[in-house]
FITORKE-490171 format. One record per atom (N, C-alpha, C): x, y, z; residue in one letter. Coordinates in steps of 0.001 Angstrom, whole numbers, padded with zeros to 6 digits, always signed. Each point is the difference from the previous one (the first is absolute). Layout:
<nodes>
XYZA ...
</nodes>
This chain:
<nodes>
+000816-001206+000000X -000816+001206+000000X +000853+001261+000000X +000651-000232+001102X +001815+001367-000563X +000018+000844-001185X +000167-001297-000971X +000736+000238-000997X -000792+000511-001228X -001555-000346+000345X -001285+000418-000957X -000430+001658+000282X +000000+000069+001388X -001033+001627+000024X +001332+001065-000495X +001092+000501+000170X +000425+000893-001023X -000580+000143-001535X -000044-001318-000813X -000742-000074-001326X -001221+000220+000173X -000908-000446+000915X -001695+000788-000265X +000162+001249+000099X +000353+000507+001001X +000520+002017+000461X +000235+000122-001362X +001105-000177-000792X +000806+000828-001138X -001802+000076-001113X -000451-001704-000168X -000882-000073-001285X -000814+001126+000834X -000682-000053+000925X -000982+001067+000315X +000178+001013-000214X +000856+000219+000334X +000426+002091-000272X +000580+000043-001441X +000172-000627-000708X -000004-000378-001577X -001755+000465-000504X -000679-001186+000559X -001198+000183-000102X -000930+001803+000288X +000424-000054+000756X -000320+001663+000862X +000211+001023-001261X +001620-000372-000500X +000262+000752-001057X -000824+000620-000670X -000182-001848-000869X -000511-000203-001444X -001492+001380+000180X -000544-001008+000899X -002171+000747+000268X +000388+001038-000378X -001498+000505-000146X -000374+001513-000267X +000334+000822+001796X +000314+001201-000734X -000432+000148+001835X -001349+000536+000406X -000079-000409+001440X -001325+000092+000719X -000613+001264-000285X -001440+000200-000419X -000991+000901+000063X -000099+000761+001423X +000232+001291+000135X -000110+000632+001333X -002192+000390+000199X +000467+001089+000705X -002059-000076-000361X -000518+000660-001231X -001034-000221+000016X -000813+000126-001158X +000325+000969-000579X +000257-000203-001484X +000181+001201-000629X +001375+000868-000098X +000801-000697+000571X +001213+000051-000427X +000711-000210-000892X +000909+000653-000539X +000741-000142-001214X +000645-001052+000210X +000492-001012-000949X +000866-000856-000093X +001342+000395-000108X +000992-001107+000850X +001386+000268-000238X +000401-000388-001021X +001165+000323-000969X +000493-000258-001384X +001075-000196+000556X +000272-001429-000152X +001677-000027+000279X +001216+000088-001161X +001107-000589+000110X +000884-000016-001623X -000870-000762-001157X +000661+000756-001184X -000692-001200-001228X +001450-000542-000688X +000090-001362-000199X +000967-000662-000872X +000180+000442-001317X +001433+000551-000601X +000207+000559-001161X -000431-001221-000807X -000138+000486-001144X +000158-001223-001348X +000754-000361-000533X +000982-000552-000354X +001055-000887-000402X +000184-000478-001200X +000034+000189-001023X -000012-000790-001411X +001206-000868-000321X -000029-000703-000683X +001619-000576-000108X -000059+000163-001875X +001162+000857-000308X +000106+000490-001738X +001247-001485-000615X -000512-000600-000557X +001064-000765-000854X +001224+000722-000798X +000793-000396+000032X +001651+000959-000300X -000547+000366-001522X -000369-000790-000612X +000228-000160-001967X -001311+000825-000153X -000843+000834+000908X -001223+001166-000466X +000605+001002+000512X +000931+000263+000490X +000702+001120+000929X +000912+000634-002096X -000444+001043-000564X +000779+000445-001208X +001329+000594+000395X +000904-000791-000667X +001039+000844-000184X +000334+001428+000085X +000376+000988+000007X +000971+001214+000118X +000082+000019-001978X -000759+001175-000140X +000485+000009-001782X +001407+000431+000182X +000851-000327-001305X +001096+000520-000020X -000199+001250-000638X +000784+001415+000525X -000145+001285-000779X +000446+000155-001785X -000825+000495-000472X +000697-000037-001725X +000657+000795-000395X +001148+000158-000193X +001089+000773+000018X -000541+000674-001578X +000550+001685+000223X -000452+000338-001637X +000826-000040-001273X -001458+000624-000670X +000297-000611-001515X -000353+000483-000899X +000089+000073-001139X -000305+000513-001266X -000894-000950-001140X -000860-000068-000294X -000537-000906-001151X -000247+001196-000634X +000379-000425-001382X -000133-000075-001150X -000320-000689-001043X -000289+000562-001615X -000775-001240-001198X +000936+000210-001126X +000447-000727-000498X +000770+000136-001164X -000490-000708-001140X -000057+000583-001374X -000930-000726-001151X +001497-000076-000827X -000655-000896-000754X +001002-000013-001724X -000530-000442-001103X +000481+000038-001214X -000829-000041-001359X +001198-000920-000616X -000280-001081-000512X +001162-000520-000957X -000852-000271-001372X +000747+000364-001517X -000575-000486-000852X +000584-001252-000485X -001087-001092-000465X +000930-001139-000796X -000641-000256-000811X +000881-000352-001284X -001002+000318-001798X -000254-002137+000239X -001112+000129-000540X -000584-001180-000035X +000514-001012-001151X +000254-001266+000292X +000784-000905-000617X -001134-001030-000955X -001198-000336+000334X -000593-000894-000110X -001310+000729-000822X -001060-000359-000801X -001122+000658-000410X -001498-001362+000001X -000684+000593+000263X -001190-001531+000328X -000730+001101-000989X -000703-000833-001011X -001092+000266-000908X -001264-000703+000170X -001058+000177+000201X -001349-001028-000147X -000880+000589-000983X -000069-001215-001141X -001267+000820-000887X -000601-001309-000331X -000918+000240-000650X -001198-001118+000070X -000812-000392-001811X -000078-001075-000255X -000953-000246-000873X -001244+000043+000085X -001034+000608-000744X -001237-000150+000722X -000810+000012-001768X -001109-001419-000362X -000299-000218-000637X -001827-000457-000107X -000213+000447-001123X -002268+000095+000313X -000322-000713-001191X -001209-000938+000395X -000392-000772-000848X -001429-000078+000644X -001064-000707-000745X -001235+000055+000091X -000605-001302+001038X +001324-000773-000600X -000020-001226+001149X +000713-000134+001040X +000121-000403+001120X +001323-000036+000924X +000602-001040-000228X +000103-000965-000858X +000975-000794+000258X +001228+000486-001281X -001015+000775-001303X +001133+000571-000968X +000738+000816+000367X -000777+001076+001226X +000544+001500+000448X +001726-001030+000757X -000036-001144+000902X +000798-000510+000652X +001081-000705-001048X -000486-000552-000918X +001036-000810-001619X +000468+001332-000329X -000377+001140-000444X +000905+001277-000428X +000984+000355+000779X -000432+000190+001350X +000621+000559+000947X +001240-000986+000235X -000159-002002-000099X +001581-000544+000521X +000839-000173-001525X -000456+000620-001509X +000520-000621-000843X +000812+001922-000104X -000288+001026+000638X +000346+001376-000055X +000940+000374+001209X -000507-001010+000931X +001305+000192+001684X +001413-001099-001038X -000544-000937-000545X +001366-000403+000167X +000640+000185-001087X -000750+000816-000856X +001114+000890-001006X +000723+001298+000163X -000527+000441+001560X +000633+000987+000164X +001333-000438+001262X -000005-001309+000701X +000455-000518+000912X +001503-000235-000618X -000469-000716-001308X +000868-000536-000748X +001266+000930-000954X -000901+001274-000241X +001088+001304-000379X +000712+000315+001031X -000781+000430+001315X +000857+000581+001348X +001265-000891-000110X -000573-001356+000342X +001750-000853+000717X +000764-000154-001791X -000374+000276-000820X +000916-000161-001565X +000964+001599+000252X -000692+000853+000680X +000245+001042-000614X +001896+000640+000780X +000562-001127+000716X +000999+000459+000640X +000482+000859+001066X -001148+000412+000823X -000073+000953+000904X +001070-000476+000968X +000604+000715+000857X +000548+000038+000916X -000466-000820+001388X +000409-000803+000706X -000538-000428+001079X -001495+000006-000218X -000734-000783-000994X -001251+000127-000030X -000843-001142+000807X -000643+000730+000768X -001022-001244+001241X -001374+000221-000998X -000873-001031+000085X -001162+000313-000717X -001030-001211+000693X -001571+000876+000559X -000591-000828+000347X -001656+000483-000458X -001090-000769+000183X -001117+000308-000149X -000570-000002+001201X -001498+000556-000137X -000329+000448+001201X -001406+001114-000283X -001105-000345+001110X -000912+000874-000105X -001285-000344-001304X -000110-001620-000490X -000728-000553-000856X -001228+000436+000286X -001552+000569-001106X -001046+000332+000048X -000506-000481-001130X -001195-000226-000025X -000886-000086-000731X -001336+000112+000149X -000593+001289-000423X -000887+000672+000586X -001247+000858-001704X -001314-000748+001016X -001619+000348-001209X +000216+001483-000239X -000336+000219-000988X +000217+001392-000594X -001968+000362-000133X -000253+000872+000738X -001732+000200-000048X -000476+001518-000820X -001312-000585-000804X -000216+001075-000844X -001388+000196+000051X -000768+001551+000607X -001030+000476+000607X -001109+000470-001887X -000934-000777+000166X -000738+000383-001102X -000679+001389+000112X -000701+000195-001000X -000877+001373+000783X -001542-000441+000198X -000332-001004+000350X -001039-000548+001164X +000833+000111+001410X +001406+000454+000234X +000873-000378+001234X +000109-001666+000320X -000384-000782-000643X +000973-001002+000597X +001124-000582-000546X +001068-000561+001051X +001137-000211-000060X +000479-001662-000332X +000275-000014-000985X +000297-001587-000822X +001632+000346-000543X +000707-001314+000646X +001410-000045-000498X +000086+000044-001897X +000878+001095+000276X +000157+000131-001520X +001579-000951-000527X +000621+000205+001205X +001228-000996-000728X +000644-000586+001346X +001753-000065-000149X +000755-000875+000892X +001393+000639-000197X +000431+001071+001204X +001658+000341-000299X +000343-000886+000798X +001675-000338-000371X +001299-000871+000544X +000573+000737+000442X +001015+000157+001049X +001369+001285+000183X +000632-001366+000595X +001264-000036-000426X +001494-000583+000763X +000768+001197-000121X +000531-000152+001273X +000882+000778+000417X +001204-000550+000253X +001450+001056-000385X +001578-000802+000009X +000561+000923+000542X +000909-000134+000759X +000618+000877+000746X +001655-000793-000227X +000594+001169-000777X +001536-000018-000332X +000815+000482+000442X +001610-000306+000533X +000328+000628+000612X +001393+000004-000634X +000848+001292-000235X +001383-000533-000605X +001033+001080+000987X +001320-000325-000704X +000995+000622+000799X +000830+001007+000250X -000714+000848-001747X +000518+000785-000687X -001160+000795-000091X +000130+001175+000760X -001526+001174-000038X +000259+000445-001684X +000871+000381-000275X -000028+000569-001399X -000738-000956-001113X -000410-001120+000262X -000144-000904-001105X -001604-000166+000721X -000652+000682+000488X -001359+000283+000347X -001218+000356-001140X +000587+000897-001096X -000204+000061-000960X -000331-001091-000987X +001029-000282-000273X -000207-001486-000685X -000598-001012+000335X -000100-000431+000983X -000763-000551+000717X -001712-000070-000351X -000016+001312+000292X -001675+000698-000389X -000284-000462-001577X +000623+000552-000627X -000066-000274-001152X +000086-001336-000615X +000855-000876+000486X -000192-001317-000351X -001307-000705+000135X -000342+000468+001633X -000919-000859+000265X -001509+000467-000925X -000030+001170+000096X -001007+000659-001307X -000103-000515-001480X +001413-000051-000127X +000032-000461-001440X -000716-001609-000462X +000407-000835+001239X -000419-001536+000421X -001487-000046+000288X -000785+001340+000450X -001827+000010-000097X -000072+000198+001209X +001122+000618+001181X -000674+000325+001189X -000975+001362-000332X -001132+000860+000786X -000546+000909-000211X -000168+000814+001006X +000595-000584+001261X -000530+000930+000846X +001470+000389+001419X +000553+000830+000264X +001237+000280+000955X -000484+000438+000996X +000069-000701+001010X -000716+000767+001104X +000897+000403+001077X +000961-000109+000116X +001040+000866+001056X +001608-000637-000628X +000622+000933+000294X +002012-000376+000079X +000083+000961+001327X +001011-000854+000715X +001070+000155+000748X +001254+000061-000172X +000624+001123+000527X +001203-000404+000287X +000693-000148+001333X +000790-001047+000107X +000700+000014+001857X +001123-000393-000411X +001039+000257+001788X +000964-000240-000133X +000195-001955+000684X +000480-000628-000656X +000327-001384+000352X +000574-000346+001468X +000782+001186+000284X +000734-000376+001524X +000204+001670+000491X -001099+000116+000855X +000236+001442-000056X +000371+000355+001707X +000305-001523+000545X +001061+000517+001341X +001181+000778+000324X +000730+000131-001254X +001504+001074+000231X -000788+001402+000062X -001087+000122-000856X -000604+001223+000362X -000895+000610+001516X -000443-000930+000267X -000536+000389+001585X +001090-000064+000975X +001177-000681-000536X +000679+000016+001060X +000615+001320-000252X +000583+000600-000732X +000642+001239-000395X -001613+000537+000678X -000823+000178-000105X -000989+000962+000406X -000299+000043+001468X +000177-001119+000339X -000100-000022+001673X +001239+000675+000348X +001353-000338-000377X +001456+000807+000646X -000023+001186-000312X -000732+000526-000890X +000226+001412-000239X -001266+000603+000642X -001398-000350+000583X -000870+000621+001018X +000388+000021+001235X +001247-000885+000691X +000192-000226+000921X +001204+001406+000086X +000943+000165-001069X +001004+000939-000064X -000688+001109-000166X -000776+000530-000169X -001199+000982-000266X -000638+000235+001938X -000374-000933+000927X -000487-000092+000829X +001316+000774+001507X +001032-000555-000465X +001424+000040+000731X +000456+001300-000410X +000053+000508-001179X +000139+001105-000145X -000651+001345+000715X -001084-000030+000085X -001168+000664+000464X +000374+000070+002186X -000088-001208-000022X +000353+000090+001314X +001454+000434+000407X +000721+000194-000364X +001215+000197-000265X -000060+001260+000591X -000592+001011-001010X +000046+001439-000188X -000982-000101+001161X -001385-000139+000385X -000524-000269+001287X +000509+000283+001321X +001185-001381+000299X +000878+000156+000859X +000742+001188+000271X +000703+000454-001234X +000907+000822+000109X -000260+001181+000272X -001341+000429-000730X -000164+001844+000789X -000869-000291+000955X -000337-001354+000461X -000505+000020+001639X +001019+000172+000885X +001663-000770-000525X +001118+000388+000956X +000241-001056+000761X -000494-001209-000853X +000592-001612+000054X +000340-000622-001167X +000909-001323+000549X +000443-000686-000623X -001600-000907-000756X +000450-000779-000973X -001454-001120-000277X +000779-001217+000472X -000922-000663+001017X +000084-001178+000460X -000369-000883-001020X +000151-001924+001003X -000488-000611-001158X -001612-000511-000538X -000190-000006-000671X -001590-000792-000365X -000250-000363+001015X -001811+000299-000235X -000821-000880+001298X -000875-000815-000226X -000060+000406-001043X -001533-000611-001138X +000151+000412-001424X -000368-000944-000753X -000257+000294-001195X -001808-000920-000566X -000385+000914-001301X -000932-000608-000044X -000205+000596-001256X -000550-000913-001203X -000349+000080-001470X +000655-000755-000590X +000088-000190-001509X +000329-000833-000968X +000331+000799-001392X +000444-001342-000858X -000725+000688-001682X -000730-000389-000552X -000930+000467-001026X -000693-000475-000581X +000535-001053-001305X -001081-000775-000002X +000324-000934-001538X -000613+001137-001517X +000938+000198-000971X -000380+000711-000617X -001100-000422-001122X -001143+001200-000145X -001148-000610-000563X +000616+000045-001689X -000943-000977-000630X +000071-000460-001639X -000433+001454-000885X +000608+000638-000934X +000187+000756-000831X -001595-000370-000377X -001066+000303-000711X -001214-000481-000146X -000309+000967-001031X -000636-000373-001047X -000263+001142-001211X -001178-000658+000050X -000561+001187-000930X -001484-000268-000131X -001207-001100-000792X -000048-000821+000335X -000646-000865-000535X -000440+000701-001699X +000121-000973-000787X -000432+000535-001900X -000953-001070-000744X -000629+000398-000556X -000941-001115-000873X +001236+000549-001438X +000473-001169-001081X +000457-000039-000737X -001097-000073-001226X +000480+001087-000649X -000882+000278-001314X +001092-000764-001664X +000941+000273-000028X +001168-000238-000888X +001156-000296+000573X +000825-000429-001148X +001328-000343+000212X +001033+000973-000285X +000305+000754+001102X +001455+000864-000810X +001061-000426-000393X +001309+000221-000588X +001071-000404-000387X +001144-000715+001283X -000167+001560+001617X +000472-001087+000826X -000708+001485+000571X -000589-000788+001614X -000811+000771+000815X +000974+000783+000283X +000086+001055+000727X +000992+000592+000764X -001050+000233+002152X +000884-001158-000038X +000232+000044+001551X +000991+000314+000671X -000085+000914+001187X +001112+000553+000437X -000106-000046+001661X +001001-000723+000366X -000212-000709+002183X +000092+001028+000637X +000693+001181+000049X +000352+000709+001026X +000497-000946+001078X -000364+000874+001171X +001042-000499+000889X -000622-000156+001536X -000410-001067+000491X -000513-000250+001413X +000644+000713+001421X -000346+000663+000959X +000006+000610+001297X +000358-000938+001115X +000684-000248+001046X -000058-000731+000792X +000492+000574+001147X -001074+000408+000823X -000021+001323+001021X +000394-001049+001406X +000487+000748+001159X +000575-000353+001333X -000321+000740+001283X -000636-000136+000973X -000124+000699+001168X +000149-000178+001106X +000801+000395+000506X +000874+000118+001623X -000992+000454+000831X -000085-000189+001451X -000069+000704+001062X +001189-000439+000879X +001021+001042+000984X +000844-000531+000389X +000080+000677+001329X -000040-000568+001172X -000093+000566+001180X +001672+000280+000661X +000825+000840+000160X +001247+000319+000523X -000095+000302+001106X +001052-000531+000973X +000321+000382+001414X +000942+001898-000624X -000316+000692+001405X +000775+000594-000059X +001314-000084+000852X +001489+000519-000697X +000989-000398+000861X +000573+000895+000925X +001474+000259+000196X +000276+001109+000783X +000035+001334-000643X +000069+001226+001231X -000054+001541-000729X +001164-000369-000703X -000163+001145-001019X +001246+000198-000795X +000858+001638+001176X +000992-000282-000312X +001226+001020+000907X -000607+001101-000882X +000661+000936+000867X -000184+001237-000467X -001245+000422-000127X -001422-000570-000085X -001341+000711-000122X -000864+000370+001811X 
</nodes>
């Protein structure tokens, strides 16, 4: 028994603690004793980092223009043949593709690729004057798309295939075959364009130019020379086609640290 009543004493006045305390008489205010703070516990990896400060800088945009004369020429022109029946309008049209198929690859062109493409055969409709509409016939169109290696011989080309019963040209191109030495010259020279700029930047601010922080842009792939689509009426002696010369533009954005003052400013 000794060794027990110290432990009831302590739990009791533990107990005493915990309770509310006693109501005095009526109508008395209640005592407010301490209130327990709140406690959260924050996991380390939601606690954010400290940004690092961004030391300054200069951005700038630098462009460039490179020209490159086009190596290659793509021609597409088409047979297109009418008959009352569709299966004659279609017999004209493969006994007229492959007499003109057959001049193209005779005719010696340069690197000549040659394919067909874009086959139709389509009711031709004819409106009486009661207004109704009854097929009056049946056009064919094959279409060939040529391609050689030698833009100057674009001409001839046309003309051959005309001469062979094509009738109809509906676009030439010209491009360049490998026109990566040119974007790359166009990207190094927007970028030397970009460095320059910051350069002078730096300098009547009364710093050095630090190094790159960012860069951002590309070059473009240069678009196909494109003339205007022609319906062929005759045969001239030799067309005169002429490529000019394709664009292949470059654009920088380039973000620079700045470095130390320059002495003396």
């Amino acid at each position: 028994m000794s060794r027990s009543r110290p432990i009831l004493v302590m739990a009791c006045a533990l107990a005493a603690c915990a309770s509310p305390p006693a109501q005095g008489r009526a109508g008395a205010a209640p005592t407010i004793g301490p209130v327990a703070p709140n406690i959260y516990e924050v996991a380390p990896e939601q606690i954010a980092p400290p940004q690092p400060q961004q030391p300054p800088f200069i951005e700038v945009s630098g462009v460039a223009v490179v020209e490159v004369p086009p190596d290659q020429a793509e021609v597409s022109f088409a047979v297109e043949t009418r008959a009352t029946v569709a299966a004659e309008a279609a017999a004209a049209n493969a006994t007229a593709m492959s007499r003109v198929l057959s001049a193209v690859r005779g005719a010696g062109l340069p690197g000549l690729e040659v394919e067909t493409f874009g086959y139709t055969l389509q009711p031709q409709y004819a409106t009486d004057p009661a207004r109704v509409r009854s097929i009056a016939g049946y056009a064919a169109y094959n279409n060939v798309r040529a391609t050689i290696d030698d833009v100057n011989q674009v001409g001839r080309l046309i003309d051959v295939a005309i001469g062979a019963g094509a009738n109809q040209v509906s676009s030439i191109a010209f491009v360049a075959s490998d026109p990566e030495p040119a974007r790359a010259s166009a990207l190094a020279e927007a970028v030397r364009h970009a460095r320059t700029q910051a350069e002078v930047i730096a300098r009547e601010l009364g710093f050095e130019l630090g190094p790159p922080l960012e860069i951002r842009g590309g070059a473009d792939r240069p678009i196909p020379i494109m003339m205007e689509a022609m319906r062929v009426a005759q045969v001239s002696d030799v067309t005169p086609i002429e490529a000019g010369e394709q664009s292949v533009s470059a654009n920088v954005t380039v973000r620079f640290a700045l470095g130390r003052a320059l002495s003396g400013r």
